[in-house]
C-alpha positions as CSV (number, residue, x, y, z in Angstrom):
1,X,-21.5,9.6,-16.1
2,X,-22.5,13.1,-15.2
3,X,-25.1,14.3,-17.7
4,X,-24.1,18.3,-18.1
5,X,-26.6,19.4,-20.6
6,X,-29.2,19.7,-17.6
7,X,-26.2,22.5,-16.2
8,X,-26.8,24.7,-19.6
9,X,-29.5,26.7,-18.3
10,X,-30.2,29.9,-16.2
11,X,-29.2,27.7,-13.0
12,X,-26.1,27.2,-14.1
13,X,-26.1,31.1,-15.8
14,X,-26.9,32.3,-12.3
15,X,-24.4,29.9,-10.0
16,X,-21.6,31.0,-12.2
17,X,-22.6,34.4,-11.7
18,X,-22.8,33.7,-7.8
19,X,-19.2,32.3,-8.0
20,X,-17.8,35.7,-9.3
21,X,-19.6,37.5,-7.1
22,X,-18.3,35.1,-4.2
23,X,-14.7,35.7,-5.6
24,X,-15.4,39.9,-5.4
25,X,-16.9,40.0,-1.9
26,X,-14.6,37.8,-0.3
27,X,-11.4,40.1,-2.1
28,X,-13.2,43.3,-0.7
29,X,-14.6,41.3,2.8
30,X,-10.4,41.4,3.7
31,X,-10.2,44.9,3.2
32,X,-9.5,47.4,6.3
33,X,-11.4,50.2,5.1
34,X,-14.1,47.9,4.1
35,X,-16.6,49.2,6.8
36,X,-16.2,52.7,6.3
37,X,-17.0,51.9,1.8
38,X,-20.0,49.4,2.0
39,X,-22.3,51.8,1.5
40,X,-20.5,54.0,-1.7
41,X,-19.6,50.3,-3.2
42,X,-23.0,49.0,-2.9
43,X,-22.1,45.5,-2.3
44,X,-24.3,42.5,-1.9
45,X,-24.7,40.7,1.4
46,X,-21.9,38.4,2.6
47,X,-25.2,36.0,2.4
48,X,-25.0,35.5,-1.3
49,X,-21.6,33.9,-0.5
50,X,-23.5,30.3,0.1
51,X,-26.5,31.0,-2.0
52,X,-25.5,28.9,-5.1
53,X,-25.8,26.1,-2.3
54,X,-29.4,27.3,-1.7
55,X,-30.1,27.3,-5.2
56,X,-27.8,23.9,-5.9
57,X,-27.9,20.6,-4.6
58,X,-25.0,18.7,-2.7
59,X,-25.0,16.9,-6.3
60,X,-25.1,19.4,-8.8
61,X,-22.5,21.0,-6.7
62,X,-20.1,17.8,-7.3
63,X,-21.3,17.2,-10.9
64,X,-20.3,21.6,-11.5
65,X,-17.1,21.0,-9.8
66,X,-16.2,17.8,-11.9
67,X,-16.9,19.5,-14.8
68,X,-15.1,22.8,-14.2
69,X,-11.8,20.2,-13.6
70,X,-12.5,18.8,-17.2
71,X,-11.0,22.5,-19.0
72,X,-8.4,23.1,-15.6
73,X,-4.4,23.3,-16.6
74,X,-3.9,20.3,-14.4
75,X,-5.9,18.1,-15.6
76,X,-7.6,18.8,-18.8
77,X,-4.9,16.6,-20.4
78,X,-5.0,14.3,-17.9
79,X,-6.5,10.4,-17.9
80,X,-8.7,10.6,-14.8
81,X,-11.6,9.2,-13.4
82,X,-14.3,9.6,-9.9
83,X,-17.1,8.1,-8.7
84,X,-19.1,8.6,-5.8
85,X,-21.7,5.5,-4.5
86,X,-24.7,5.4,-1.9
87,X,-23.8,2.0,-0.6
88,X,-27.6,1.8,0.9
89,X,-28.6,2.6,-2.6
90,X,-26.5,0.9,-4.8
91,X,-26.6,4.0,-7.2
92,X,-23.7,5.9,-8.4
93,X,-24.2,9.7,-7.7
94,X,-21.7,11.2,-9.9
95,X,-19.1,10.1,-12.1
96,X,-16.5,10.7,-14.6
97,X,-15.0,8.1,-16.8
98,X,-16.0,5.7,-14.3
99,X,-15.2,2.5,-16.5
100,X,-12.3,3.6,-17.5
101,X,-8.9,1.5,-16.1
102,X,-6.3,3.8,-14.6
103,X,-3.3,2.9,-13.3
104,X,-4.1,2.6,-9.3
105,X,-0.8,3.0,-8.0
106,X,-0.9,2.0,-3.7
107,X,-4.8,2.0,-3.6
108,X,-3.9,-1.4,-5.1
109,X,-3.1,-2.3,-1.7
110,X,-6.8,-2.1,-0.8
111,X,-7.5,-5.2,-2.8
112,X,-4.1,-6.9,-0.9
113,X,-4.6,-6.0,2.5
114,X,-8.0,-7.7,2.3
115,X,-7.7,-10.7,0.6
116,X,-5.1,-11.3,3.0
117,X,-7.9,-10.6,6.1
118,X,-10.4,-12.6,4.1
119,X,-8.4,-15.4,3.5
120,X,-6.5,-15.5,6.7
121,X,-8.6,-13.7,9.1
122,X,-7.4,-10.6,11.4
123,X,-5.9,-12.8,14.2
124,X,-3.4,-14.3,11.8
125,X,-0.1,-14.5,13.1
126,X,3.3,-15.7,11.8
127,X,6.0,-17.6,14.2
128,X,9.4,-17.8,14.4
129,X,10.7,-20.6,16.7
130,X,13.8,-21.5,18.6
131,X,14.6,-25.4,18.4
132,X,17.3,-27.7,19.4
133,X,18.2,-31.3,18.5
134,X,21.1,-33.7,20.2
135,X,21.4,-33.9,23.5
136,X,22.6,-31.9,26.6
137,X,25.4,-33.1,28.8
138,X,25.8,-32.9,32.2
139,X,28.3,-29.6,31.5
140,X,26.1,-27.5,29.6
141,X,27.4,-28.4,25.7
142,X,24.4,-29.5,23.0
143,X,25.5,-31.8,21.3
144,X,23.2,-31.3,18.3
145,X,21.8,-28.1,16.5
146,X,20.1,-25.3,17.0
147,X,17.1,-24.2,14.0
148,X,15.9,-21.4,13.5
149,X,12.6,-21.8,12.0
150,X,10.7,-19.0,10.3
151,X,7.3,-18.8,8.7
152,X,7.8,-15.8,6.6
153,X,6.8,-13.1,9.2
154,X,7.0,-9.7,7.3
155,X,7.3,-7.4,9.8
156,X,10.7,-10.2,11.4
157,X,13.0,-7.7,13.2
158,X,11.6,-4.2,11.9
159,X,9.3,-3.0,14.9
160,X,6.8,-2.2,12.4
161,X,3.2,-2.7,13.9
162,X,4.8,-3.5,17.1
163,X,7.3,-6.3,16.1
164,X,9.8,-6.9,18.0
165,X,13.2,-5.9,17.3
166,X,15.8,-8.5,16.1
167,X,17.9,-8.0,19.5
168,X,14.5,-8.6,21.6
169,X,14.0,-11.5,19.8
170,X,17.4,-12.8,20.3
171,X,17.0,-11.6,23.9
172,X,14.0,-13.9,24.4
173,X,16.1,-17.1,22.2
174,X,18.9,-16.5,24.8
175,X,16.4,-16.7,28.0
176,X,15.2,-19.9,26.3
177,X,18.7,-21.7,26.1
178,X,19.7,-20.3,29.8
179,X,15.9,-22.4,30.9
180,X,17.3,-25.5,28.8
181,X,20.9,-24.7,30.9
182,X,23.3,-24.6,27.1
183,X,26.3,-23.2,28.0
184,X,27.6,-24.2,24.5
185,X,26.7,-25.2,20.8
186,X,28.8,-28.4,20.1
187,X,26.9,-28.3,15.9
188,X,25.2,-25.7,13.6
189,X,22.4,-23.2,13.7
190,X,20.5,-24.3,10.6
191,X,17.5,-21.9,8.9
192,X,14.8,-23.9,7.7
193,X,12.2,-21.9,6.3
194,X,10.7,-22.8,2.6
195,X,9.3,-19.5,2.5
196,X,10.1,-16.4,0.3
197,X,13.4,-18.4,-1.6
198,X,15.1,-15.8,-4.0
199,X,12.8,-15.4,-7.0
200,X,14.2,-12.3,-8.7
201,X,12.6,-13.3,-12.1
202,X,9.1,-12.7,-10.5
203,X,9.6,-9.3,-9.3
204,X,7.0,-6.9,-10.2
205,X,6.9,-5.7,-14.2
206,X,7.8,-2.2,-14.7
207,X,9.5,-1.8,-11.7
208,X,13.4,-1.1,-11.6
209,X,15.1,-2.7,-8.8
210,X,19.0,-1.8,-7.6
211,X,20.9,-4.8,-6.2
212,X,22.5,-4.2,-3.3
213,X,24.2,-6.9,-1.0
214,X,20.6,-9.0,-1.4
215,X,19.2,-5.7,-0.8
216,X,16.7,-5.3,-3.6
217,X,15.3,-1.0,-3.2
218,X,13.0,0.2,-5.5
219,X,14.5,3.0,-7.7
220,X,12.2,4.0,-10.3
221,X,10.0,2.8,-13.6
222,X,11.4,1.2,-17.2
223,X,10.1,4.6,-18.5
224,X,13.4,5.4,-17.8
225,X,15.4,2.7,-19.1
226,X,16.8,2.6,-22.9
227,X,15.9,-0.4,-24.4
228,X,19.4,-0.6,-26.2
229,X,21.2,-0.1,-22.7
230,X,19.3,-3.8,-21.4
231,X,21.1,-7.4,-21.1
232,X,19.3,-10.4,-20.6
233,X,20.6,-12.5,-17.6
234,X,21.4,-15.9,-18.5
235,X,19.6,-17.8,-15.2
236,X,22.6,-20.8,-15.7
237,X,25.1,-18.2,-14.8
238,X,23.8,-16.0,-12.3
239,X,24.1,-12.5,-11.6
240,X,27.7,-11.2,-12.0
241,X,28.7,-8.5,-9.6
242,X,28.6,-5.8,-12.1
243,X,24.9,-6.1,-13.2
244,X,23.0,-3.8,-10.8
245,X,19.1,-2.5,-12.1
246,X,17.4,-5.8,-12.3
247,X,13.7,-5.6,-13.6
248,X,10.9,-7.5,-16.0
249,X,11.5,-5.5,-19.5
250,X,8.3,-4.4,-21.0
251,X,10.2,-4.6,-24.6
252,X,10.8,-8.9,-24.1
253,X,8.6,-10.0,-21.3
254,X,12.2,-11.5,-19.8
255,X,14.5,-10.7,-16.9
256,X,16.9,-8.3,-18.1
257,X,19.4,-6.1,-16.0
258,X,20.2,-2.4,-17.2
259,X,23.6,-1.4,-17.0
260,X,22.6,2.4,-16.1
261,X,20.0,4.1,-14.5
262,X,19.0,8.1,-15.0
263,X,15.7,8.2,-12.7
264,X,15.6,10.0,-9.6
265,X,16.9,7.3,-7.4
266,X,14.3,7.3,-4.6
267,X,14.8,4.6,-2.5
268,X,11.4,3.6,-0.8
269,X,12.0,-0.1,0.9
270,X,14.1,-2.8,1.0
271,X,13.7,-6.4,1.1
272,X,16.0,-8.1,3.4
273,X,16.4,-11.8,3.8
274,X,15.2,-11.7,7.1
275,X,15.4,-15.3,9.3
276,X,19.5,-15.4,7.6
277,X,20.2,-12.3,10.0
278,X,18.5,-13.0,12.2
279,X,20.5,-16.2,12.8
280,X,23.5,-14.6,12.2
281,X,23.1,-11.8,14.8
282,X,21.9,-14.5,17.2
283,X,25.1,-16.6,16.2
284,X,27.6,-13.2,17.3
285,X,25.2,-12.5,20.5
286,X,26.1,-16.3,21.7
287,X,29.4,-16.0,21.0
288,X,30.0,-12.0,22.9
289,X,28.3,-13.7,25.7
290,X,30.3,-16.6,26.0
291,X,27.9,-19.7,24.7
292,X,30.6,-21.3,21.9
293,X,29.3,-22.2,18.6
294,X,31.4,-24.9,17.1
295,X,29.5,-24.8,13.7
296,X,28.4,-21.8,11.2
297,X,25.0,-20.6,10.0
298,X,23.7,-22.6,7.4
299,X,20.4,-22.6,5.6
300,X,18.0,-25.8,4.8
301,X,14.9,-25.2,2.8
302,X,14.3,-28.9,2.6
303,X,15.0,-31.9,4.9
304,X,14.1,-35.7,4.0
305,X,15.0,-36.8,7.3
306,X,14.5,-34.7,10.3
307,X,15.6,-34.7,14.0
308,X,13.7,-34.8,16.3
309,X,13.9,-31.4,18.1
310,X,12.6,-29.7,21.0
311,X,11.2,-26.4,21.4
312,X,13.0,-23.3,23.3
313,X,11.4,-20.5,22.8
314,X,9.0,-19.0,20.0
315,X,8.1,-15.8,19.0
316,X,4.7,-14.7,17.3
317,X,4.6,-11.7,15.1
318,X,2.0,-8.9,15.7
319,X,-1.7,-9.8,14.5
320,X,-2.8,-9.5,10.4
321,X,-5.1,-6.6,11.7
322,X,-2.0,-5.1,13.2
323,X,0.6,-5.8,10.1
324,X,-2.9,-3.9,7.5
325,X,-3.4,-1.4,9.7
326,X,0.5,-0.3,9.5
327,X,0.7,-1.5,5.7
328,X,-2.5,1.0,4.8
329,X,-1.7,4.0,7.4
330,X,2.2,4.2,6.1
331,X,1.6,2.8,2.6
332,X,4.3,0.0,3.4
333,X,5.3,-1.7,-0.1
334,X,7.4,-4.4,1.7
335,X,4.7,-5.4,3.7
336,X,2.3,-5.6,1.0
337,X,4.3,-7.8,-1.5
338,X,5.0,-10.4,1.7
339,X,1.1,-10.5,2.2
340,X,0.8,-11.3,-1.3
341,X,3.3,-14.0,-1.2
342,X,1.5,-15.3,2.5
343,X,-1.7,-15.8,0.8
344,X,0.0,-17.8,-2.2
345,X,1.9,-19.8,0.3
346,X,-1.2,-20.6,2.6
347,X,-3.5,-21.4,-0.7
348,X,-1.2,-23.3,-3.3
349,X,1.9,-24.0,-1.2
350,X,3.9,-22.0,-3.4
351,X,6.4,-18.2,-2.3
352,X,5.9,-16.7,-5.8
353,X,4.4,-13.6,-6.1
354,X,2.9,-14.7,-9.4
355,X,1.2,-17.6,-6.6
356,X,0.3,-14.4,-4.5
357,X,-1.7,-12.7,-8.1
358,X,-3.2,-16.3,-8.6
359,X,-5.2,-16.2,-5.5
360,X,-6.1,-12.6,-5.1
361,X,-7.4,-12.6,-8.6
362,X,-9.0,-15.8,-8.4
363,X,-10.5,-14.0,-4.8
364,X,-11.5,-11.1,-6.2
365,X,-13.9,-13.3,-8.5
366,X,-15.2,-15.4,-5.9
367,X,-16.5,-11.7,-4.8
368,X,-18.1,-10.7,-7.9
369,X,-15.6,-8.1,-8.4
370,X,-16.0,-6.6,-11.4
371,X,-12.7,-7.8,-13.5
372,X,-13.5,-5.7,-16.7
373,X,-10.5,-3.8,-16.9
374,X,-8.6,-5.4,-14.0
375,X,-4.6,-5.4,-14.2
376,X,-3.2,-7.1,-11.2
377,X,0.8,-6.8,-11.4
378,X,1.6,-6.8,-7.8
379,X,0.8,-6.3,-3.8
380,X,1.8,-2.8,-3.3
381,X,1.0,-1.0,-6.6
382,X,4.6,0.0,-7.1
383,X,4.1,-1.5,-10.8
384,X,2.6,0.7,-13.6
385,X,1.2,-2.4,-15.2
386,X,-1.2,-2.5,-12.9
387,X,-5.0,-1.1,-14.0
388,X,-8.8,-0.7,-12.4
389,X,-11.2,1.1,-12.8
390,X,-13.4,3.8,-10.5
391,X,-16.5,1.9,-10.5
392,X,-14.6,-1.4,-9.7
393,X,-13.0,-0.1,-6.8
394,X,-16.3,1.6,-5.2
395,X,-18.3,-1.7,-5.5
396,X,-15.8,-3.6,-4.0
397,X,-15.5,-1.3,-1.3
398,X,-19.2,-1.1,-0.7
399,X,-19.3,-5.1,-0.7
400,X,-17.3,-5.2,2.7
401,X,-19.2,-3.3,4.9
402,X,-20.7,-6.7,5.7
403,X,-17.6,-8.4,5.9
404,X,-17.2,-9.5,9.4
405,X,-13.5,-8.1,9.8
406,X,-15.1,-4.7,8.3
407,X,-14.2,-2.2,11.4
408,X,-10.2,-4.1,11.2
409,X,-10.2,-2.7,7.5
410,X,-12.3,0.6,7.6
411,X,-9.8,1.3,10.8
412,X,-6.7,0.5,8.8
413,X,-7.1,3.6,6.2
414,X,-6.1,6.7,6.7
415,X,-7.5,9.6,8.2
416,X,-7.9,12.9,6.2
417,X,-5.9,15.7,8.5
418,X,-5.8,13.3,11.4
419,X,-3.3,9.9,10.2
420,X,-1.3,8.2,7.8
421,X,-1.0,9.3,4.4
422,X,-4.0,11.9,4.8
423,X,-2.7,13.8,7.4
424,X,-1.4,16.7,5.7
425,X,-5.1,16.6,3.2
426,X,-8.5,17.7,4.3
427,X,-7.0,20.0,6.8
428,X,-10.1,22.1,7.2
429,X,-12.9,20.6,5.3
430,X,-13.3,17.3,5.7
431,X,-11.2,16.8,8.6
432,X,-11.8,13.8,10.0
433,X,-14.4,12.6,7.6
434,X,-12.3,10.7,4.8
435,X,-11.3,7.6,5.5
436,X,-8.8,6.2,1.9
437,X,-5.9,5.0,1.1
438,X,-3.7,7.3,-1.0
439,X,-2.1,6.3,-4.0
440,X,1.2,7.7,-5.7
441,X,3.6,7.3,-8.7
442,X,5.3,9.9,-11.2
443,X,2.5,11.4,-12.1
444,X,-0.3,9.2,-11.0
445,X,-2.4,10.1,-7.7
446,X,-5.2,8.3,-6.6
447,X,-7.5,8.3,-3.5
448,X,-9.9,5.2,-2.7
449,X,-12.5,4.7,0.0
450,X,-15.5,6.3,2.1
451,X,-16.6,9.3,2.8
452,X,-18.4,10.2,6.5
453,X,-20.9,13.0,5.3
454,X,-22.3,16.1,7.4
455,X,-25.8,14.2,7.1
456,X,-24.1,10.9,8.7
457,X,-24.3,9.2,5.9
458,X,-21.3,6.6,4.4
459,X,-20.2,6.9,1.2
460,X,-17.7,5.6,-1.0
461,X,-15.5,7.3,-3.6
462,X,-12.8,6.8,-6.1
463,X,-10.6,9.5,-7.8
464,X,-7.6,8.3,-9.8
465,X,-5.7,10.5,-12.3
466,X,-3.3,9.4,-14.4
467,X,-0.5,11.6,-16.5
468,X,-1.6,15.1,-15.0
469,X,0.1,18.5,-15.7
470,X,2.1,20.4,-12.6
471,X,3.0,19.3,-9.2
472,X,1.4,16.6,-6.6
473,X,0.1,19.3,-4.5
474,X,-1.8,21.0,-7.5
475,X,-3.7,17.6,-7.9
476,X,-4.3,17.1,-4.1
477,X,-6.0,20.8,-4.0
478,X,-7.9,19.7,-7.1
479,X,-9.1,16.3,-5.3
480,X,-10.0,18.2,-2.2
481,X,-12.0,20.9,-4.1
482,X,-13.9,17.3,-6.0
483,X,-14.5,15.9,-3.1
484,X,-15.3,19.0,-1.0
485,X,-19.1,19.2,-1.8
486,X,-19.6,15.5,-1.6
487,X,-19.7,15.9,2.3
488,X,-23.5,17.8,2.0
489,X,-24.6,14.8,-0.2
């Protein structure tokens, strides 16, 4: 925590002082006739314009800032905390409400996207293979079936991190069958994959989701939903067609459907059963090029007696490093809650993504992270019940700069002004020297990760705030002015 008594004395006096006099010589500096009135006006040097940073330290110059955003419009009202930590060190150089848990929003994605790479490792792929069983006649017909088998490769189909498209990868399953020479499919093309079954009662709390032909799209919080406007879903029955916003009700801890929704309907992913079109575009691609299909696409999760089969062709998804540098650079929620369930799958067998919060919690304390205040709800942060707190975040950062797959991570965040979700912040200063991942709900934005300073040192920061007055930019400009003298430190 900042101590700010020290600040009450002529230093602080005199740096104020310095500021005003910044503000009037920069207002006349613009002015055309400027020249021709120095001498009348009898202003100071365009000098004193940096000499509170002769007087001040890199750090006092931080600690001054943090404080002047304590009694600011935007977030004097606000729940917000910041740290910044000499990883060398191990000492926190200035804080504010560092302990405090804040609602992280996508810089939950940090803890993730590297769980995933410490668990699985960078090189990770997923496959998705092409099989036959039967037998192939002298004419060209299978007798038997085709499987599709998937593994529960998120990026399936979306060119996301360099993944194929679905018609490239039907392109490369209908190369396969003209090797084997099957002219036709005398059976069934059967989907065996045990991962990511429908589990609608485990999606993330606080989140409202709109059904949508198995389309599940995030379209806002339960801060919006009316309690009296909620119906539980009665699991024996299903979902009838008519029930749309499907979430986890804060008010019962149940599944509950609302039958109205006022938010701002933002649609922000989707969640697509992937290896079922897949199968069924490859199904219509056979048939237009004139490879019959006796049978239908059918799905088999389990199988207590299976053929024996033969492989045609497989496809492997891009690498783990590949699918965490695009889930951190774009902020990709779909990706992230499919790494979740991948590491609950690899570690206890299990899709759920309350399997998923098992093993990144149980992780995350193999690591010595520091759990006090730790809220983990979810893989992409979409969910307001999830919590952490400034110091938390910096120490866990600061742990994996030993970590082996280090550069793979530190390369996955975005750049400020250069990439990602930082592009359009740290346009002038610190261009190219901030290195985070960005975090953003209705008024939450956060900001997680190292700093590159003037000096060459690495730091690494946190700044979440929580219910702040005004627009997104206004708290962007405010992080950007926090942050701002931190590159002299």
């Amino acid at each position: 925590m900042v101590n700010y008594r020290k600040y009450i004395s002529s230093a602080a006096v005199l740096a104020s002082g310095f500021f005003l006099a910044q503000s009037t010589v920069s207002t006349v500096l613009y002015s055309q006739a400027y020249d021709n009135q120095r001498s009348t006006l009898n202003l100071p040097s365009p000098i004193t314009s940096v000499a509170e940073k002769t007087i001040l330290s890199a750090k006092e110059l931080v600690d001054i800032n943090v404080n002047t955003m304590m009694a600011d419009p935007v977030l004097k009202n606000a729940s917000w905390g910041f740290v910044v930590y000499d990883p060398k060190t191990k000492k926190v150089i200035s804080s504010y409400n560092e302990n405090t848990p804040l609602v992280p929003a996508s810089t939950t994605k940090l803890l993730t996207t590297e769980t995933a790479l410490n668990l699985l490792g960078e090189n990770y792929r997923w496959m998705t293979q092409l099989e036959y069983s039967g037998t192939i006649d002298e004419s060209g017909v299978l007798n038997g079936n085709l499987y599709l088998i998937g593994s529960g490769d998120p990026s399936l189909g979306t060119n996301k991190a360099g993944a194929w498209s679905y018609r490239d990868i039907v392109s490369d399953f209908m190369s396969g069958l003209s090797r084997e020479g099957i002219k036709k499919v005398n059976g069934d093309i059967i989907i065996q994959t045990a991962l990511f079954k429908g589990n609608i009662t485990m999606l993330p709390e606080n989140v409202v989701w709109l059904e949508n032909n198995n389309y599940y799209l995030p379209v806002g919080t339960t801060r919006e939903i009316n309690p009296a406007n909620e119906k539980l879903i009665v699991k024996k029955s299903g979902f009838a067609s008519d029930k749309k916003y499907f979430y986890v009700s804060p008010y019962v801890n149940q599944m509950v459907y609302a039958e109205k929704y006022d938010g701002d309907g933002i649609l922000t992913t989707k969640l697509p059963d992937a290896p079922a079109y897949l199968a069924n575009t490859f199904r219509t691609t056979l048939v237009k090029s004139g490879i019959g299909v006796t049978g239908k696409v059918t799905p088999k999760m389990t199988d207590a007696a299976p053929e024996s089969r033969k492989l045609v062709a497989a496809y492997k998804s891009p690498t783990l490093g590949d699918i965490v540098f695009y889930t951190n650079q774009h902020s990709d929620n779909s990706l992230a809650e499919a790494l979740l369930k991948t590491v609950g799958y690899q570690k206890m067998g299990d899709q759920t993504s309350e399997s998923g919060r098992i093993v990144v919690t149980n992780h995350l304390k193999n690591e010595s992270f520091d759990m006090i205040g730790l809220n983990y709800m979810d893989g992409s942060g979409l969910s307001r019940g999830n919590n952490v707190t400034p110091i938390s975040q910096v120490k866990f950062l600061t742990s994996l700069m030993d970590e082996k797959y280090y550069k793979t991570y530190f390369t996955s965040l975005p750049v400020g002004g250069q990439s990602g979700t930082l592009k359009r912040m740290f346009i002038g200063t610190g261009n190219g020297q901030v290195f985070a991942k960005t975090g953003t709900l209705n008024k939450v934005k956060t900001l997680a990760g190292y700093l590159k300073t003037n000096s060459g040192k690495t730091l690494v920061f946190s700044l979440m705030v929580n219910n702040y007055s005004g627009s997104v930019d206004m708290v962007k400009k405010r992080m950007e002015k926090i942050l701002e003298p931190a590159l002299d430190l």
